[in-house]
N, C-alpha and C positions, 0 to 999 in steps of 0.2 A: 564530484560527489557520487558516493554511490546509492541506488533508491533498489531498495529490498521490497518486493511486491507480495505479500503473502496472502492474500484474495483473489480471489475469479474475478474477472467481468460479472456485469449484467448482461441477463440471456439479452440476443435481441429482437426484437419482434417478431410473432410468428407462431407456428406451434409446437411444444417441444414435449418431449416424454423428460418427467424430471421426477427425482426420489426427494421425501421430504427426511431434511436431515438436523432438522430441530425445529421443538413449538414450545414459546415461550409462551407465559401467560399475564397478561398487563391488565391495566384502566388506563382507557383515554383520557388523556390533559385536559380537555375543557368540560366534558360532559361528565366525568366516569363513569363510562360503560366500561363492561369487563369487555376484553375480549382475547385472541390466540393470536400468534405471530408467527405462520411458519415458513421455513426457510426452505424452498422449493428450488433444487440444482439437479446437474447433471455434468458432463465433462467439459462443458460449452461454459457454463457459467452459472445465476444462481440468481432468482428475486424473491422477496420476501411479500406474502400477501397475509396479510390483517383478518378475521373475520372478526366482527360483532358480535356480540352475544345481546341483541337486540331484537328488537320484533321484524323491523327492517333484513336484519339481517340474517335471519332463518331462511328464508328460499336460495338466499346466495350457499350460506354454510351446511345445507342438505342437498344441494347439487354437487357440491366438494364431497360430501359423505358417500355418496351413491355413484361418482368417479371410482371412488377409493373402493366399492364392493362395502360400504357401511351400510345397514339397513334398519339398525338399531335407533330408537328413539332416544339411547342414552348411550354417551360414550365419552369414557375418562380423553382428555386429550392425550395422553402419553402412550397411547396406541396408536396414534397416525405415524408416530415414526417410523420410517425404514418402509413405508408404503410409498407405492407408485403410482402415477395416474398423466394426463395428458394435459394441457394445461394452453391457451391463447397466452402470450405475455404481447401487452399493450401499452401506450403510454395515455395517463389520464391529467387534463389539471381541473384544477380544484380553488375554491378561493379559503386559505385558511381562516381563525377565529382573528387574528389581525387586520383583514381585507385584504392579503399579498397572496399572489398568485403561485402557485406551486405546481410542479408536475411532479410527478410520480411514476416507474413501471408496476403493473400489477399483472396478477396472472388473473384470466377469465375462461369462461368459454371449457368448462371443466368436463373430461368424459374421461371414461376406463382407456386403459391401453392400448392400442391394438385397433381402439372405436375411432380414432379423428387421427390419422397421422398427418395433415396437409392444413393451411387453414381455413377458418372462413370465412376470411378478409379476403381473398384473392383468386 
């Protein structure tokens, strides 16, 4: 059998300079909250991190903004594309709306370029 691969890995833990190269825009399954999905890669591989568009989730998705050089209180998402920034990729679990346990990688720990090459786990 032959197996055709046409995806990266996931990055793997650690901290990586990565370019986002698409931001979908959703609502959550159980709550609907709106929020963004964007796909955060580099030549290594690629994770996708969620923000909220929630009250909760303002201090996460304006430290993402101000990685990026974003300073604006208001910003269409279809201008994060093709921006860079530096990014923690971690594994987190979680217990879904089921009660089944899940893990997930996410990116964290978000700074400009150039600011965090190393992590700061280690």
């Amino acid at each position: 059998m032959k197996l055709k691969i046409e995806e990266k890995p996931f990055l793997p833990e650690g901290r990586h300079v990565v370019k986002i190269t698409e931001v979908e825009e959703g609502r959550s399954e159980n709550k609907d909250i709106p929020f963004i999905n964007c796909r955060l890669e580099n030549e290594e591989g690629f994770v996708n991190q969620r923000f909220y568009l929630s009250e909760p989730g303002q201090p996460i998705l304006a430290s993402f903004l101000k990685a990026l050089g974003i300073d604006k209180t208001e910003v269409d998402s279809k201008e994060l594309k093709g921006k860079s920034l530096s990014v923690e990729v971690e594994e987190r679990s979680y217990e879904d709306a089921d009660g089944k346990e899940k893990t997930i990688k996410q990116a964290t720990h978000f700074e400009a370029v150039g600011k965090a090459d190393t992590s700061n786990r280690f």
